[in-house]
OpenMM code with the backbone's topology and positions (N, CA, C; nanometers):
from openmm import Vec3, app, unit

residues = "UNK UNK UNK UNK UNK UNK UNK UNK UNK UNK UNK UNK UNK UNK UNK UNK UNK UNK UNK UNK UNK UNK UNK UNK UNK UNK UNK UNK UNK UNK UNK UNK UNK UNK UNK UNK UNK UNK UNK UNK UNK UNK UNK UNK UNK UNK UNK".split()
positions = [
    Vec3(17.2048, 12.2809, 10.0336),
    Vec3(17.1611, 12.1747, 9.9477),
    Vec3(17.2509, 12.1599, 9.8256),
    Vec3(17.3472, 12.2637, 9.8082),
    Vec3(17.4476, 12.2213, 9.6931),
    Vec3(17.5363, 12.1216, 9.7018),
    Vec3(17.5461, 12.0607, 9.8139),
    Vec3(17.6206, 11.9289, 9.8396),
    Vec3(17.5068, 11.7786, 9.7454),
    Vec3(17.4041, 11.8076, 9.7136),
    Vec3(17.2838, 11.7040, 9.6432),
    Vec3(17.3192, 11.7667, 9.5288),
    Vec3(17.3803, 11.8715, 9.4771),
    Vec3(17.4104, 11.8714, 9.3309),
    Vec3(17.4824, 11.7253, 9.2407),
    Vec3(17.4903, 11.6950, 9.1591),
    Vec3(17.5123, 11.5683, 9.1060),
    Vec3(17.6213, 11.6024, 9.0368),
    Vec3(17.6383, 11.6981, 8.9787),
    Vec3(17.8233, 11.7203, 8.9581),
    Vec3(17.8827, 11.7700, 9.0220),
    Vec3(17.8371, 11.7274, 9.1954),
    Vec3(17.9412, 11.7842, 9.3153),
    Vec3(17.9379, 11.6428, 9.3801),
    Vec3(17.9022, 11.5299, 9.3230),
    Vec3(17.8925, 11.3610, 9.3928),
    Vec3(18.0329, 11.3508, 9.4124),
    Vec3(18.0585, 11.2945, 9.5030),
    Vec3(18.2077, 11.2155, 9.5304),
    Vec3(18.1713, 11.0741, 9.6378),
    Vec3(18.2614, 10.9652, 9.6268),
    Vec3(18.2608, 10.8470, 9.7009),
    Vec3(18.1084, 10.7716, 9.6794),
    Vec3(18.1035, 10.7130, 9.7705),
    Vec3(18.0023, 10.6146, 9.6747),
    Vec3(17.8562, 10.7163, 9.6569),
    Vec3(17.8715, 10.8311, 9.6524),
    Vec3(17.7161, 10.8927, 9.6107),
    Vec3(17.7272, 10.9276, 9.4940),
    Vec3(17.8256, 10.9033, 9.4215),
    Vec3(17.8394, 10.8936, 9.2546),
    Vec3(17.7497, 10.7401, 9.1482),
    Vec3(17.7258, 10.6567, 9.2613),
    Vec3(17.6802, 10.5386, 9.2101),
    Vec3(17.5007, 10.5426, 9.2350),
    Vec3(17.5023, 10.6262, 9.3243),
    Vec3(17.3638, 10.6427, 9.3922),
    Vec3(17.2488, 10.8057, 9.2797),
    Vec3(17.1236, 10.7630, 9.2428),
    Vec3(17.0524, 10.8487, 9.1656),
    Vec3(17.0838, 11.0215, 9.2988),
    Vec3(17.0668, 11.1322, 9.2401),
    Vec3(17.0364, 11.2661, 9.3169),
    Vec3(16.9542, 11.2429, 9.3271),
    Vec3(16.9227, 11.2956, 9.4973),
    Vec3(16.7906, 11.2851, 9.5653),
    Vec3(16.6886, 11.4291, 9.4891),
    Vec3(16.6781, 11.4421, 9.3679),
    Vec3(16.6163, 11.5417, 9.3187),
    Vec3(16.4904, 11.6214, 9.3774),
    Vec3(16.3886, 11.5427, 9.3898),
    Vec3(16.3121, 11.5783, 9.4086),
    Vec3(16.2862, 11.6092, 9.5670),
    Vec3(16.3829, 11.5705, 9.6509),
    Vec3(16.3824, 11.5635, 9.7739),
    Vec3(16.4582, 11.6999, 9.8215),
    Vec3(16.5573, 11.7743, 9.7371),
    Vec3(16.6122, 11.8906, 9.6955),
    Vec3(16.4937, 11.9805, 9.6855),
    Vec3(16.4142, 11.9529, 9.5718),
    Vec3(16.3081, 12.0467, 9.5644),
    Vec3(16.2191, 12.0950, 9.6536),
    Vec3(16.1980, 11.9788, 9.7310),
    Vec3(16.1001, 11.9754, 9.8672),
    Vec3(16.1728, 12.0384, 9.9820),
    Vec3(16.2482, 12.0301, 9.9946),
    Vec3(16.3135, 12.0873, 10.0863),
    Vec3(16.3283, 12.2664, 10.0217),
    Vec3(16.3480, 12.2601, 9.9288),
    Vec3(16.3597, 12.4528, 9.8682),
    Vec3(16.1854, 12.5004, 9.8854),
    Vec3(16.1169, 12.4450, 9.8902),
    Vec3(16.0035, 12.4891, 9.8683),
    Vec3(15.9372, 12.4676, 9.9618),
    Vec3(15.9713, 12.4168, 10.1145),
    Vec3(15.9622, 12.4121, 10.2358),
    Vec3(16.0317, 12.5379, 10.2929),
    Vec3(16.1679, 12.5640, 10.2447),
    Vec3(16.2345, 12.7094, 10.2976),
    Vec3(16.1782, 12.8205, 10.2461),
    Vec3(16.1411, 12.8086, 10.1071),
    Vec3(16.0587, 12.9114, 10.0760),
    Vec3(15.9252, 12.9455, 10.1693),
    Vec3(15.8498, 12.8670, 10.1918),
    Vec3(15.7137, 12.8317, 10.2576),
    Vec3(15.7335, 12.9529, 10.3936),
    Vec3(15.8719, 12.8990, 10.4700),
    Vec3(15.8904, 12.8730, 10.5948),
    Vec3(15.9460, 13.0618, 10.5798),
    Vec3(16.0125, 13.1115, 10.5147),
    Vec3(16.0415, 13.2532, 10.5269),
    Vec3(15.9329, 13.3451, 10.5066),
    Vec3(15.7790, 13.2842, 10.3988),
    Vec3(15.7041, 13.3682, 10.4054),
    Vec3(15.6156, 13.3568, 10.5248),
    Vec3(15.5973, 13.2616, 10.6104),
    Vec3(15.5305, 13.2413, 10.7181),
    Vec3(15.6240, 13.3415, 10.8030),
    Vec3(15.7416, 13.3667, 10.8474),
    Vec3(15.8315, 13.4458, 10.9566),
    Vec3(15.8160, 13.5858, 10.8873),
    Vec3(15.7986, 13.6231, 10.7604),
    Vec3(15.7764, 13.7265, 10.7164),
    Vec3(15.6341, 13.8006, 10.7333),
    Vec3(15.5365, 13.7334, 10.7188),
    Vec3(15.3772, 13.7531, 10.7317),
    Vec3(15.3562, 13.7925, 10.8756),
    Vec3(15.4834, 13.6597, 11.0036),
    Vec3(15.4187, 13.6958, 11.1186),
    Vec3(15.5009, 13.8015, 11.1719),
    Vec3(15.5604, 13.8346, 11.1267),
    Vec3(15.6410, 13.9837, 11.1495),
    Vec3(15.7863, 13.9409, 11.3043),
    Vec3(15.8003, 13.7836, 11.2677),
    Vec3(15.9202, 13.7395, 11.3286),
    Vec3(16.0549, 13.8112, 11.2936),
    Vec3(16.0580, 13.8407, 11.1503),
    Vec3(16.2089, 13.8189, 11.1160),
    Vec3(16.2249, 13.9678, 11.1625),
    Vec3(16.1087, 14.0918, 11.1245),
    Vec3(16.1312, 14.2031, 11.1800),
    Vec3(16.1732, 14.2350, 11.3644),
    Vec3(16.1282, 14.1357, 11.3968),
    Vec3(16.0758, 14.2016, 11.5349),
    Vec3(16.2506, 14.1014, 11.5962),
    Vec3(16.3334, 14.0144, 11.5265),
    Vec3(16.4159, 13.9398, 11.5413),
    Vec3(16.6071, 14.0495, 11.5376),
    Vec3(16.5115, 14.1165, 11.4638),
    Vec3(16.6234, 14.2520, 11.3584),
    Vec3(16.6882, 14.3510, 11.4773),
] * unit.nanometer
topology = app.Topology()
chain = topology.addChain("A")
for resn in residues:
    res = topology.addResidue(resn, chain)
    for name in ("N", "CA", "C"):
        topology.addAtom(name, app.Element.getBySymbol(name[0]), res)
């Protein structure tokens, strides 16, 4: 998601607002999503 950083814009996504909040949602969906594989004992049993 560091490519949605706004002082990493180049070509016409310099004219366009950062999808900010759409950044956030998405981090806090991956967050979500590692404690669910962690709880169900995926990431261990993956190892």
């Amino acid at each position: 998601m560091e490519h949605n950083d706004p002082d990493r814009a180049t070509g016409p996504w310099t004219t366009v607002p950062a999808p900010i909040a759409e950044t956030k949602a998405v981090h806090n969906m991956l967050t979500a999503v590692e404690a669910v594989l962690q709880d169900s004992g995926l990431i261990a049993q993956a190892s």
